[in-house]
N, C-alpha and C positions, 0 to 999 in steps of 0.2 A: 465512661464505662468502668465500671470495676473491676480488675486487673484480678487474674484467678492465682491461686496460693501452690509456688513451687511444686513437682514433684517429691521432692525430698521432703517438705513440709506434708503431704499428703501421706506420702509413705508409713511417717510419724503419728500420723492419728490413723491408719490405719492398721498399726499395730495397737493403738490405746483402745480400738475398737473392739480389735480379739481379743484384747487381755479382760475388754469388762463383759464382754459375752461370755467368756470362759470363766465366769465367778458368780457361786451364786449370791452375794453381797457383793457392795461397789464397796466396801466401807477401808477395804486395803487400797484401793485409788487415786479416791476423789483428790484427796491432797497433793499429791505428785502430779495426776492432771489438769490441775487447775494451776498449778503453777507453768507446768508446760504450758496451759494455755495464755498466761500471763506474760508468757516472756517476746512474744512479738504480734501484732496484727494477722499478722502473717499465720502463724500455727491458730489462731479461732477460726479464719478465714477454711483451713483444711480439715479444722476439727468439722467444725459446719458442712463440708462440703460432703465428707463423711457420712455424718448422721444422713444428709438429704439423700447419696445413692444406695445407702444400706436399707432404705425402704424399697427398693425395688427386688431388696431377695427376699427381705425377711417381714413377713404380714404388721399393720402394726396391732397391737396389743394394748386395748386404752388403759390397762388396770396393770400394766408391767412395772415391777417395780425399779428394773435397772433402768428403762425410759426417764420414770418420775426422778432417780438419783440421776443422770444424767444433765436432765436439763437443772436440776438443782444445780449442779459443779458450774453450767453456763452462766448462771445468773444470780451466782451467789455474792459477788464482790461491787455493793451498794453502789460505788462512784462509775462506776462502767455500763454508761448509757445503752451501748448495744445491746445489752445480755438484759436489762431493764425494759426496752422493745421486746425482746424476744420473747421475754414472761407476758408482758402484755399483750400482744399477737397471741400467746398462746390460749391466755385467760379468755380473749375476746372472741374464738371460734371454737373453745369447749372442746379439743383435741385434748388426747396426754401425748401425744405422740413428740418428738423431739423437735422441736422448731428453732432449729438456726435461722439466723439472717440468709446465710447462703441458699436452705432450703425457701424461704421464702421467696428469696430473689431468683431461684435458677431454675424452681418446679413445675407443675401442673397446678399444684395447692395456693400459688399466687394467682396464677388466671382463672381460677375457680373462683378468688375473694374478687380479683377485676371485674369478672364476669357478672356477681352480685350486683358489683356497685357503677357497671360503667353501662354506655346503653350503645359501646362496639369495644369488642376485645379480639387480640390475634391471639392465641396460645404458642406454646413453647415450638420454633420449628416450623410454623407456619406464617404464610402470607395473603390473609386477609384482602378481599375486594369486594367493595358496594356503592351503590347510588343514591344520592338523598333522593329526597322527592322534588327538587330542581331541577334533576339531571345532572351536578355534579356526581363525579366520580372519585371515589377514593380509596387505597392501597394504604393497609396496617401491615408494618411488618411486625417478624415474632416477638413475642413479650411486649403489646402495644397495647394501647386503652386508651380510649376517643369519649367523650361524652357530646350529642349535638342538640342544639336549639336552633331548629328549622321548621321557624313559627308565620305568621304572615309579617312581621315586624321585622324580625331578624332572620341572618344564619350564621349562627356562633359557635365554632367547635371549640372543645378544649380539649388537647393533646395532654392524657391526664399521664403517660407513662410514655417511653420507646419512639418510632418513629411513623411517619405518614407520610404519603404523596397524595396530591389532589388538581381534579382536572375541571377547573371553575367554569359554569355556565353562568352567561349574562343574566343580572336582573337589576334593571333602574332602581327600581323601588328596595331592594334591600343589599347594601352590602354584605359580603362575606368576608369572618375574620374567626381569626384560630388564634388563639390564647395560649399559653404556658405560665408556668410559674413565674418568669423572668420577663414578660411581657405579650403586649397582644400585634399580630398582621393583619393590615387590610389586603384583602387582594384587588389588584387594581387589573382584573380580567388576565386568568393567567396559571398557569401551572406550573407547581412548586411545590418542594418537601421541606417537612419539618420535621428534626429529632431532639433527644434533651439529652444529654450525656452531662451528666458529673456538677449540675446544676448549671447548667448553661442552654440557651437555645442554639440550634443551629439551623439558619434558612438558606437553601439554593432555590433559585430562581432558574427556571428553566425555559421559559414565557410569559410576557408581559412584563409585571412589575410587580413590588410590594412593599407595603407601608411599613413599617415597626418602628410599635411604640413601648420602649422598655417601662417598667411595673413604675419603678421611683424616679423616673428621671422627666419634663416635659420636651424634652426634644423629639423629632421627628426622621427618620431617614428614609429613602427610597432608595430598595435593592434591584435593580433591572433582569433582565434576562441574562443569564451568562456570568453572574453574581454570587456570591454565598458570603454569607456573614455569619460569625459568631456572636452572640451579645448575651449579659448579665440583665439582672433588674436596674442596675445602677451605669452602666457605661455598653458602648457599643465596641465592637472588634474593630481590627481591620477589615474592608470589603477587600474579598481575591476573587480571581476568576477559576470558574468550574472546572475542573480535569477535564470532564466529559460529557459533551454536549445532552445526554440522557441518561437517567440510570439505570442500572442493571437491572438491581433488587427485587421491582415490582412485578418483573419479568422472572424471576427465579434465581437470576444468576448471579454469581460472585466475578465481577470484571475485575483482573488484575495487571496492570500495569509495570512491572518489575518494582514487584513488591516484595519486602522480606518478609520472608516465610514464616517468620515470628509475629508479622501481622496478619498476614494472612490467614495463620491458625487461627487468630484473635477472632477474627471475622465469622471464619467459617465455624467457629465454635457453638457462637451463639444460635444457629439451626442447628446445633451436634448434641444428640441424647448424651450425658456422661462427661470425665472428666475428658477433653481433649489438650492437650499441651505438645511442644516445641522443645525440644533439646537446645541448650545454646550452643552445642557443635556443630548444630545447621540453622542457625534462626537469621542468621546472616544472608543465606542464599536470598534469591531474589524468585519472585513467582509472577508469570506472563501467560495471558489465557483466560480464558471464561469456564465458569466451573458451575455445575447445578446447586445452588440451596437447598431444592426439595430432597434430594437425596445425597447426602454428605461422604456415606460409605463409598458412595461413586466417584464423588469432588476427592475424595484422597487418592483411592486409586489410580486416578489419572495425574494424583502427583506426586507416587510412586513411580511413575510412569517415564516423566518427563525431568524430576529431580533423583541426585541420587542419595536415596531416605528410602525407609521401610518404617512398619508402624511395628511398633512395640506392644502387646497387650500385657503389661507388667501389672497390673491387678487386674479384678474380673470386674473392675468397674471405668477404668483409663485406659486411653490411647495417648501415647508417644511418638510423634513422628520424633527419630531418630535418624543418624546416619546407617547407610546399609554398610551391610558385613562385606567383608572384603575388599 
């Protein structure tokens, strides 16, 4: 998963944000913030992050011309792939609108292109549930994308984004297996989740077994129940055993185990409309408790409740759990 861009870095572009709303030319700008945006990963990541929530106040405008100088400043510096994606994403769905990585990666407008191109998507925040026509059963969580071939021959998913759990029904006559970038599972009668984070698969085994066969490599292994592995196209992880005999997820819920609260944002984030972030004056503390997904404004409150933190609403678009006053 990709690590979201400081406060302070967010801060910073949202001051570059006012400055270029507030002119009616970007031409006093661009230069200063393209170098600000040059000087870490980190500040594009907030720039981006930026553009993606300022569409939720401000309509977009396909013929604006601070939009069109905008994404110019992102994507002017030729050797910088990112911003070369961005132009291209942009070009190829006929938007002017401002298209970061981030907005692509954090929006509504990414699960609208999944939803194009995939034949099951979860959207942002939500947790997906359906049945092939086997009777298997299967749970997308948010920002997830499944493509299936459940033919009389085959049943082949491919986990095209995000993660899934699935609950295999027997059939002699056709295995079932789910694909990733980094290689393909047979299920060998059984229930079990797959996610891809940061170009890697990740399998737990919850029942029965499962085969994996990485993309470049001809070796073979079997993951049992009680199991989860990490694996590449090219080498497998170490196998460990599962924290917890089921998962929460597919249920709604965020299960926390004395977890730092730096992770636990992390998590709950990703169902959380807007910028959500951690103070490092309490990312330390530790988080115990089951907490709902579908509704996040609730999952804080309850750990407002039980930590001592209060949330911060330091722009009109982030939350801060912070330490409380006093």
């Amino acid at each position: 998963m990709t690590s979201k861009p400081g406060f302070a870095a967010l801060q910073q572009a949202a001051n570059w944000y006012a400055k270029i709303q507030g002119v009616a030319s970007l031409q006093t700008y661009p230069a200063a913030l393209q170098h600000w945006l040059e000087e870490s990963q980190e500040n594009q990541q907030a720039w981006q992050y930026v553009l993606n929530i300022s569409q939720h106040f401000t309509p977009l405008r396909e013929n604006d011309a601070r939009q069109t100088a905008a994404l110019t400043v992102l994507t002017r510096t030729p050797h910088n792939a990112g911003r070369r994606q961005v132009l291209k994403m942009a070009t190829w769905i006929s938007v002017g609108s401002l298209l970061g990585w981030g907005y692509w990666r954090h929006t509504p407008l990414r699960n609208q292109v999944l939803a194009w191109c995939a034949d099951y998507h979860s959207p942002h925040g939500k947790i997906t549930q359906f049945t092939l026509s086997d009777g298997s059963r299967i749970w997308l969580d948010t920002d997830s994308a499944m493509n299936v071939d459940d033919s009389q021959t085959q049943r082949a998913l491919l986990l095209l984004n995000g993660r899934m759990m699935i609950e295999t029904t027997a059939d002699p006559q056709r295995s079932l297996t789910v694909s990733t970038s980094q290689g393909k599972m047979r299920a060998l009668g059984t229930r079990f989740s797959v996610q891809t984070p940061n170009g890697a698969t990740v399998l737990q085994v919850y029942q029965g077994a499962v085969e994996v066969s990485p993309t470049a490599i001809s070796d073979k292994m079997i993951i049992k129940a009680g199991q989860a592995i990490t694996f590449r196209q090219d080498a497998f992880g170490t196998v460990a055993p599962l924290r917890h005999t089921e998962p929460a997820w597919p249920s709604g819920l965020l299960q926390a185990d004395n977890l730092p609260l730096s992770e636990f944002i992390e998590k709950l984030s990703a169902y959380h409309s807007g910028y959500l972030g951690c103070d490092p004056a309490v990312a330390s503390l530790t988080v115990t408790g089951t907490f709902p997904l579908h509704d996040t404004d609730m999952a804080l409150e309850m750990l407002t409740n039980v930590l001592p933190v209060q949330l911060n609403h330091q722009l009109l678009w982030g939350l801060m759990v912070a330490p409380r006053d006093g």
